[in-house]
C-alpha positions as CSV (number, residue, x, y, z in Angstrom):
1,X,66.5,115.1,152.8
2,X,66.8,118.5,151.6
3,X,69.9,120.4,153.8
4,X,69.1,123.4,155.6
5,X,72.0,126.0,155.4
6,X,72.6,127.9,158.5
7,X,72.1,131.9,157.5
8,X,68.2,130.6,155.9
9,X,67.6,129.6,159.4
10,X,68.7,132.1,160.9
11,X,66.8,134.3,158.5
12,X,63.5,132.5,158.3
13,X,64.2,133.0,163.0
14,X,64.3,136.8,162.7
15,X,61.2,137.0,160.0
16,X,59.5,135.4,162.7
17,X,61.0,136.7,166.1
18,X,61.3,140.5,164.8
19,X,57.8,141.4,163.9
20,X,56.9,139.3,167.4
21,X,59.3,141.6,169.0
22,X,57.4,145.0,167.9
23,X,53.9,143.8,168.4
24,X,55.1,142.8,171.9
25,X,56.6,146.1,172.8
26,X,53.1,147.4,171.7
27,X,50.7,145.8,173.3
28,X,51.3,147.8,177.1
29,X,51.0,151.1,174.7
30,X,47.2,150.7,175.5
31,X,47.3,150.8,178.8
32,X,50.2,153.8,178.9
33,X,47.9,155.9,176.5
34,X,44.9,155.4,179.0
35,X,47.5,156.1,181.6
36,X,48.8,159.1,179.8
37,X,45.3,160.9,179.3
38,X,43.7,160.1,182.8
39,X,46.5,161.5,184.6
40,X,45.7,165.0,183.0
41,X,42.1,164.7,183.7
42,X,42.6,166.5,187.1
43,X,42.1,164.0,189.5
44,X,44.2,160.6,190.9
45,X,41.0,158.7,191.1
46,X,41.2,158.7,187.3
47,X,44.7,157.5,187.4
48,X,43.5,154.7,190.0
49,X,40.6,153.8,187.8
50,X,42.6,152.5,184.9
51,X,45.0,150.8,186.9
52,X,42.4,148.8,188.4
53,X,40.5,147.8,186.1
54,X,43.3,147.6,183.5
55,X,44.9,144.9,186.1
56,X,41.4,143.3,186.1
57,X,41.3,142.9,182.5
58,X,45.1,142.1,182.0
59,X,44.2,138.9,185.1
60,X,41.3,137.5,183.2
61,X,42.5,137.7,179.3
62,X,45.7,136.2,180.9
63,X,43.8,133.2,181.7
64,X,42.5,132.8,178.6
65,X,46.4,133.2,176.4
66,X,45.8,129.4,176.2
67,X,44.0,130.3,172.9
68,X,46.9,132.1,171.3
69,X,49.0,128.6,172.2
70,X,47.1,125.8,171.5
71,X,46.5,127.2,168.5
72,X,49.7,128.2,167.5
73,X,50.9,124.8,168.1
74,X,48.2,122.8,166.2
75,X,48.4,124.9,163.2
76,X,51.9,124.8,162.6
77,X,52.0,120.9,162.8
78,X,48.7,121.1,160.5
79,X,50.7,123.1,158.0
80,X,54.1,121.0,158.7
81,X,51.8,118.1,157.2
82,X,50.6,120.3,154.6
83,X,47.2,119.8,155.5
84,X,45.5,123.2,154.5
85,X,42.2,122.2,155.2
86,X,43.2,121.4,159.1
87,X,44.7,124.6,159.2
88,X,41.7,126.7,158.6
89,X,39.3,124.0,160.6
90,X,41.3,125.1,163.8
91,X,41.2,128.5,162.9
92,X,37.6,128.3,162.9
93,X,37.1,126.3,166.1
94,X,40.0,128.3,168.1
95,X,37.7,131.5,166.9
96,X,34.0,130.0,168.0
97,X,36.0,128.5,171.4
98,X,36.8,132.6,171.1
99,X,33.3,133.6,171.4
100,X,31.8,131.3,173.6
101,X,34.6,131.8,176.2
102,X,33.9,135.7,175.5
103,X,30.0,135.2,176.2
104,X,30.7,133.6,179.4
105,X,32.6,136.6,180.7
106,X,29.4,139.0,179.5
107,X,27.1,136.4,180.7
108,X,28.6,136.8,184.6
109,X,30.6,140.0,184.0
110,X,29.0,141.8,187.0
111,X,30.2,138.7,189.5
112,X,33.6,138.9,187.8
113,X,33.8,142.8,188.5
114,X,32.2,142.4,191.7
115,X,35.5,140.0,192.7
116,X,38.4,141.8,190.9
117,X,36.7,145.3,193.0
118,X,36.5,143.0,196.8
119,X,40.1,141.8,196.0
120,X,42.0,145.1,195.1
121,X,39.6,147.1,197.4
122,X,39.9,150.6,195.8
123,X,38.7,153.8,197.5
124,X,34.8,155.1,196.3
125,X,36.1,157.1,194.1
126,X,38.3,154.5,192.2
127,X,35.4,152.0,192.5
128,X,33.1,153.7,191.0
129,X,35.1,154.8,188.0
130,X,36.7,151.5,187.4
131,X,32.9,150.4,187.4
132,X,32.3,152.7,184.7
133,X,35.5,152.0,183.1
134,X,35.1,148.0,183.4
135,X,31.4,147.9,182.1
136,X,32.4,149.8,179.0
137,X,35.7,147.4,178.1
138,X,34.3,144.7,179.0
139,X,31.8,144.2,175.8
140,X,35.6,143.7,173.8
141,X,35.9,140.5,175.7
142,X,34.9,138.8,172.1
143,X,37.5,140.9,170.2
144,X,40.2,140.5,172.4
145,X,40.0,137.0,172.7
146,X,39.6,136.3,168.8
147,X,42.7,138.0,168.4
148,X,44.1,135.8,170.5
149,X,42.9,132.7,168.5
150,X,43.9,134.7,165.1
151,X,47.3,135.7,166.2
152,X,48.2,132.2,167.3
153,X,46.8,131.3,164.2
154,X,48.8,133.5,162.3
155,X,52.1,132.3,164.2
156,X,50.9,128.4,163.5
157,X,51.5,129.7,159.4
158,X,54.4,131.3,160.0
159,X,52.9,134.7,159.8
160,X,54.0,137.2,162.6
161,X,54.2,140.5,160.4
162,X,49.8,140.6,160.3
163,X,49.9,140.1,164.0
164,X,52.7,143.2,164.0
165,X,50.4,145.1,161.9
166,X,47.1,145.0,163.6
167,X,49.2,145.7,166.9
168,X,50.4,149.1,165.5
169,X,46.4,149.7,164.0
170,X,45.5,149.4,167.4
171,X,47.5,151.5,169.2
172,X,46.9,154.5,166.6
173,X,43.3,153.8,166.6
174,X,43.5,153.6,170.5
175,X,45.4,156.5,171.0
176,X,43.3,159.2,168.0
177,X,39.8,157.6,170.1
178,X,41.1,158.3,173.2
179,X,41.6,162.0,172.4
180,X,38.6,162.8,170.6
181,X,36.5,161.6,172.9
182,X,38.1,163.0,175.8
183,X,39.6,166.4,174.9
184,X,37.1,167.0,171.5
185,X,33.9,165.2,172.9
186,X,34.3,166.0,176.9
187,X,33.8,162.6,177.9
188,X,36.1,161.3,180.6
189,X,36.8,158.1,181.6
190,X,34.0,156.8,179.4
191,X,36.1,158.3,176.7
192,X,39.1,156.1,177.6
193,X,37.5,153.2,177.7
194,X,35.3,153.5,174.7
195,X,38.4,154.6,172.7
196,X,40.3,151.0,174.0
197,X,36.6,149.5,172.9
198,X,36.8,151.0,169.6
199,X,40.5,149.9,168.9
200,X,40.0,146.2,170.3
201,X,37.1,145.7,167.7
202,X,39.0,147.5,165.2
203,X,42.1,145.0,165.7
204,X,39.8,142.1,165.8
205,X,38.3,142.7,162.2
206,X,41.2,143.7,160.5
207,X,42.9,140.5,161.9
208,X,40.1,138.9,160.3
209,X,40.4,139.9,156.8
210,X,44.2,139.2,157.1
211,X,43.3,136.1,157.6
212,X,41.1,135.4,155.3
213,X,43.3,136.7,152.9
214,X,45.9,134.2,153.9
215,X,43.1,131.5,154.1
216,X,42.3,132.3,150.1
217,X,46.4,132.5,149.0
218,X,47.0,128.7,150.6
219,X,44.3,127.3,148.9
220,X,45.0,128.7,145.8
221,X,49.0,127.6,146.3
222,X,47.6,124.1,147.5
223,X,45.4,123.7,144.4
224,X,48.7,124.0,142.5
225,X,50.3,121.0,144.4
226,X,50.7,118.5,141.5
227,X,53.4,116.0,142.1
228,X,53.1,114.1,145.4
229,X,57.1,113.4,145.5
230,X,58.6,117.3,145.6
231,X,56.1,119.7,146.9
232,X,56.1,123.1,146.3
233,X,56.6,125.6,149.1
234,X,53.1,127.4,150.4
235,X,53.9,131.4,150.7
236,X,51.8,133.6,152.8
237,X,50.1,136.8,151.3
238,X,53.2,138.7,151.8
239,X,55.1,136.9,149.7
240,X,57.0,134.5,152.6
241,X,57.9,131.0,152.2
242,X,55.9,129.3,154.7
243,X,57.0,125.7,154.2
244,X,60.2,125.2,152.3
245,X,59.9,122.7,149.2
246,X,61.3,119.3,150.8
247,X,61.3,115.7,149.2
248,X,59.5,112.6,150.4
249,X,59.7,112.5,154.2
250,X,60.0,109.0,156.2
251,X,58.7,109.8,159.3
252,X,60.6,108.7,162.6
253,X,58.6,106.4,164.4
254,X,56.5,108.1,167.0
255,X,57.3,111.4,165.8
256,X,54.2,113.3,166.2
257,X,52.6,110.8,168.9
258,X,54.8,111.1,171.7
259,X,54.6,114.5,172.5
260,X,51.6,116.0,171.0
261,X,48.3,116.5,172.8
262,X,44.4,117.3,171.7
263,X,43.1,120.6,171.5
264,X,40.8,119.9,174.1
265,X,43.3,118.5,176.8
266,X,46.3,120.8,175.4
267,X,43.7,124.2,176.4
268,X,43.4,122.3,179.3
269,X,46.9,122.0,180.3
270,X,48.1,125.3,178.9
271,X,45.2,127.0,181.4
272,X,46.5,125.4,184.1
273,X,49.7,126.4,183.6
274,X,48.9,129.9,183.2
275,X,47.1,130.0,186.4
276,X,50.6,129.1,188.3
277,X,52.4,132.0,186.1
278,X,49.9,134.1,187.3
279,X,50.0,132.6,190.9
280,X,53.6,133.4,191.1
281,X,53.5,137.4,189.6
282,X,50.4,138.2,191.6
283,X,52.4,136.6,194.7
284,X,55.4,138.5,194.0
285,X,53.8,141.8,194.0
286,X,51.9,140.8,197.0
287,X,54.8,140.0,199.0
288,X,56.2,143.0,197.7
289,X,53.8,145.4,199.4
290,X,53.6,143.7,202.4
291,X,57.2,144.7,202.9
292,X,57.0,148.9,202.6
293,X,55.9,151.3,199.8
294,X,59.7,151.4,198.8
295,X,60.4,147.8,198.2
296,X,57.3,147.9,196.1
297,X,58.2,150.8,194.3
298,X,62.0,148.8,194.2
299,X,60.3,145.7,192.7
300,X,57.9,147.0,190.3
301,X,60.8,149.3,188.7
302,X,62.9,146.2,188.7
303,X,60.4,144.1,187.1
304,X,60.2,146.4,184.4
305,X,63.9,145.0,183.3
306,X,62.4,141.4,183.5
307,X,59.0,142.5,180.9
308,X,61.9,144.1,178.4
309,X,63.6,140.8,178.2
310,X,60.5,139.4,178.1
311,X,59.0,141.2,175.4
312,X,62.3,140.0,173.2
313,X,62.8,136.4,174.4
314,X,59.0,135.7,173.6
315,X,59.9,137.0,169.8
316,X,62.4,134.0,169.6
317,X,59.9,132.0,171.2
318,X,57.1,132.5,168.7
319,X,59.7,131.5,166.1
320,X,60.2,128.2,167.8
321,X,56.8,127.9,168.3
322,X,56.2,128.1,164.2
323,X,59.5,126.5,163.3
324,X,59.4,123.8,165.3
325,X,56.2,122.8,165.5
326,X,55.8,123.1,161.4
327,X,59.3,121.0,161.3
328,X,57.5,118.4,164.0
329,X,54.0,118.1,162.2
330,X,56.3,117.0,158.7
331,X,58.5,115.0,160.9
332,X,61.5,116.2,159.6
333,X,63.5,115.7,162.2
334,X,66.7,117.2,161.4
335,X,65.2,120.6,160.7
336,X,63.8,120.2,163.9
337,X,67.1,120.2,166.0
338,X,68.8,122.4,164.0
339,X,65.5,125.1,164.4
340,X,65.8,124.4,168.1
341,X,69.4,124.5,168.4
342,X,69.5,128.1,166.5
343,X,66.4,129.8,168.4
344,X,68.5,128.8,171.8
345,X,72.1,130.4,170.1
346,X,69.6,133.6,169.4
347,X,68.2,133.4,173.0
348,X,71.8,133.4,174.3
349,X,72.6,136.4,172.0
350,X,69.6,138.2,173.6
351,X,70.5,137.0,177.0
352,X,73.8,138.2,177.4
353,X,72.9,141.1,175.1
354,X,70.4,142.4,178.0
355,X,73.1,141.1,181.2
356,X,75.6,143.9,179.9
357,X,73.0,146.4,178.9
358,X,71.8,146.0,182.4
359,X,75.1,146.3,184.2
360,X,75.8,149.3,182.4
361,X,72.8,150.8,182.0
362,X,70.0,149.9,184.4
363,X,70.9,152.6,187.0
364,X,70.1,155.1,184.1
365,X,67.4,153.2,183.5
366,X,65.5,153.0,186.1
367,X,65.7,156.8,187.1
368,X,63.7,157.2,183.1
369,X,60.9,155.5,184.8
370,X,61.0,157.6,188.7
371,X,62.6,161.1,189.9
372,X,62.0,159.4,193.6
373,X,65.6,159.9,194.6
374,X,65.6,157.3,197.6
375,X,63.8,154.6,195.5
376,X,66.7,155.0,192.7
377,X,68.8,154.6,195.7
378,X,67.4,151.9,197.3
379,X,67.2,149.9,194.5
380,X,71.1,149.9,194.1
381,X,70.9,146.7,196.7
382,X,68.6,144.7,194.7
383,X,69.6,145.4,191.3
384,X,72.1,142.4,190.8
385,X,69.2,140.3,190.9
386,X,67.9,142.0,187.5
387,X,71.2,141.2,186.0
388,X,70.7,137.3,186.5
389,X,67.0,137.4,185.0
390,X,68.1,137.4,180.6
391,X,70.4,134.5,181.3
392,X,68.3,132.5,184.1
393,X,65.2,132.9,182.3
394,X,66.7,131.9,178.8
395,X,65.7,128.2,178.9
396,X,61.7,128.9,179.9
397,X,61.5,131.2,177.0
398,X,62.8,129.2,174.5
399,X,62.0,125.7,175.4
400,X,57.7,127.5,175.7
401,X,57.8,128.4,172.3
402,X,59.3,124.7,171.1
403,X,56.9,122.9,173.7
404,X,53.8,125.0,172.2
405,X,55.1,124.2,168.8
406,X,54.8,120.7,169.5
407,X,51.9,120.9,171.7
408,X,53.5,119.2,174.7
409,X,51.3,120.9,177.1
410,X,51.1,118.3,179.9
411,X,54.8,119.1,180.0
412,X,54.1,122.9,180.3
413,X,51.9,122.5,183.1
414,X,54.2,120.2,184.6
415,X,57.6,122.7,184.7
416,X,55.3,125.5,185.1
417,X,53.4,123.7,188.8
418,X,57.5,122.4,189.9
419,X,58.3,126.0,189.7
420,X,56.1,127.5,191.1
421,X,56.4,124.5,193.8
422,X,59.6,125.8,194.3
423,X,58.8,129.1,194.4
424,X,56.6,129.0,197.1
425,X,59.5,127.1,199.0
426,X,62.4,129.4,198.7
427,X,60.5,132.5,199.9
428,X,59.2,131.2,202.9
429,X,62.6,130.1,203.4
430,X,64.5,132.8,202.7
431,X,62.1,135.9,203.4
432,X,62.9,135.7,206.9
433,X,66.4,135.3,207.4
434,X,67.2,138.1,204.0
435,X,63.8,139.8,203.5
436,X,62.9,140.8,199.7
437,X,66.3,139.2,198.6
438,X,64.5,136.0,199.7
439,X,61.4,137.2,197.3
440,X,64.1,137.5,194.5
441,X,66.1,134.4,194.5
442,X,62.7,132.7,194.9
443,X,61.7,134.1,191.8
444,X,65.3,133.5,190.4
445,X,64.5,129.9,191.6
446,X,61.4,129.9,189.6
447,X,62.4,130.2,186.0
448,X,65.9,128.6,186.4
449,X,63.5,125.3,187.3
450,X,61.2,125.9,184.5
451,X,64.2,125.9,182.3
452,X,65.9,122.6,184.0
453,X,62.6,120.5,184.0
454,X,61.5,121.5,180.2
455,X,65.5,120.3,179.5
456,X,65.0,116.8,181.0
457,X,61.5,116.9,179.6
458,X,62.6,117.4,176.0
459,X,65.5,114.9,176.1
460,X,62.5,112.5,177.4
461,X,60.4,113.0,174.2
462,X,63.2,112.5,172.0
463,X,64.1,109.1,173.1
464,X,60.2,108.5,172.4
465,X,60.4,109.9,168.7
């Protein structure tokens, strides 16, 4: 077998994880924009408005990231087996799953706005302009979940600079709609909203003819596939290796069985495990509230510190996800490890990268994001809890985008539902005797045990394989 040298690995890791990095740190520019212009409209309700309904929306596509995944997985394993025809068969069937999951939200959007609006209770004024605001963005419920199938997609073929791309299309588009329609046009929150509408679509169908543009170079470069004994690698329309040339593989027994999961029962999994993800945020802002206006305010500023590590962690997990699940699918298993074993030495990089940049710098930080004097100051007590998120959430990040890439989903969804178990344990444990500390080691808790349980999970599948 062919021997992987250490700086390609690392190399092919960061083509991956750094594009995935930047269309991460995009994606909340929408809602900032929409932020950004309501709050000179003249009035708070406007301000209120897109928060609510931008939490409604950000709840119910969250539901649905299972698409993204179980595609991502599939695709790489498809392309790991050099199986180009698989690879665009799921792309079409993650797109129609898309649409029909999209035409169910328009089908009973006025029940699912009716719900969000009786759980966050907004004043009149909020409610009806997050109406407005909700029945306008909802009709990209099709776009927004196709990208969702065509950036996993994209991942599966080791492509994350399109997904980068259409990300940075979007916001501009976003951002240039907005204004017009606002400040040229005199439309107000309908401006807003149409001018996210306008650069959801817009995202959606130039991900589109990326891919079919990528969908056109593989089979070409698969046509060319002459010699069944040495292989020649399949590049993407950029010009990228996406599957290294490699010689006759002998599959390890078990390889792909032991882990790997249908479509069907891996969307499955993966939406139940988003639902205790989302259990567990929605909980801890909940608990936050209930606790005073300035440990909310403490909170949400500190959980801004967990989204940036977030927003870099999941870059290294999307090359996982690729790497390993392409590695897994041609069941070369020593390109496997050493993928994993390099995407965790990256994650400790970032982790204790982000521990010192947080212990030096978060103070600063945080008074960026508020000029509220005694919030700054009251979240002096609670900040050391930021410091042990990077390295206490390291192993979830990581060992999601290996598990997607191998489509071990009923192992997802069985960390994910411990964790939260846990969770759920701690705080009502600790939230007496030490108040929102208790809330934060809970949380602490959390990810630590997602981390622990996908370790003992992964050493499980490998004495399978």
């Amino acid at each position: 077998m062919k021997k992987i040298h250490v700086t390609a690995c690392d190399r092919e890791i960061l083509r991956i994880a750094i594009p995935s990095i930047v269309s991460n740190i995009t994606v909340p520019l929408l809602g900032l924009v929409d932020v950004a212009i309501t709050g000179h409209l003249g009035s708070a309700a406007y301000i209120g408005a897109i928060a609510v309904g931008g939490m409604l929306f950000n709840v119910m596509y969250w539901l649905f990231a299972f698409l993204r995944m179980s595609t991502s997985g599939l695709t790489s394993q498809a392309l790991g087996r050099r199986d180009v025809a698989e690879c665009h068969r799921l792309l079409r069937h993650s797109l129609l799953m898309a649409f029909l999951l999209s035409a169910g939200l328009l089908l009973f959007q006025i029940p699912i706005r009716e719900l969000g609006l009786y759980i966050m209770s907004p004043t009149d004024d909020v409610r009806h302009l997050t109406t407005v605001y909700f029945n306008i963005c909802i009709w990209g419920a099709p776009a927004s979940l196709g990208l969702f199938a065509l950036n996993g997609w994209f991942i599966g073929m080791q492509n994350s600079r399109s997904p980068m791309l259409v990300a940075i299309v979007q916001n501009v588009t976003n951002i240039v709609a907005s204004l017009v329609l606002v400040y040229v046009l005199g439309m107000k929150v309908e401006g807003v909203a149409t001018g996210t509408l306008v650069a959801q679509w817009g995202g959606f169908l130039m991900a589109l003819g990326l891919s079919v543009l990528q969908m056109k170079a593989t089979e070409v470069l698969a046509s060319e596939v002459q010699a069944p004994e040495v292989i020649a690698p399949l590049s993407s329309p950029e010009g990228d290796t996406l599957v290294p040339a490699q010689e006759t593989i002998e599959a390890p027994s078990g390889a792909v069985g032991g882990a790997s999961t249908s479509g069907a029962s891996s969307s499955f999994f993966l939406f139940l495990r988003t639902l205790c993800l989302v259990s567990v945020l929605l909980f801890f802002t909940s608990a936050g509230s209930r606790q005073g206006e300035v440990v909310l305010a403490v909170n949400t500023l500190l959980m801004q510190l967990y989204l940036l590590v977030s927003y870099v962690m999941d870059g290294f997990a999307n090359a996982a996800e690729a790497m390993s699940g392409k590695y897994w699918g041609a069941r070369d298993m020593d390109a496997f490890h050493h993928t994993v074993r390099h995407c965790f030495l990256w994650g400790v990089v970032c982790a204790v990268a982000f521990t010192l940049l947080y212990i030096i710098g978060g103070q600063p930080f945080l008074r960026l994001l508020t000029d509220e004097v005694y919030v700054v100051g009251a979240s002096q007590t609670y900040i050391g809890w930021a410091w042990l998120v990077p390295v206490c959430s390291l192993a979830a990040f990581i060992w999601d985008g290996v598990f997607v890439g191998i489509t071990a989903a009923r192992q997802m969804l069985t960390s994910s539902f411990l964790a939260a178990v846990i969770f759920f344990a701690v705080y009502a444990v600790a939230v007496g005797p030490i108040g929102n500390h208790g809330l934060w080691l809970a949380f602490i808790c959390y990810m630590l045990t997602r981390g622990i349980v996908q370790t003992l999970q992964y050493r499980r599948l490998l004495k399978k394989t």
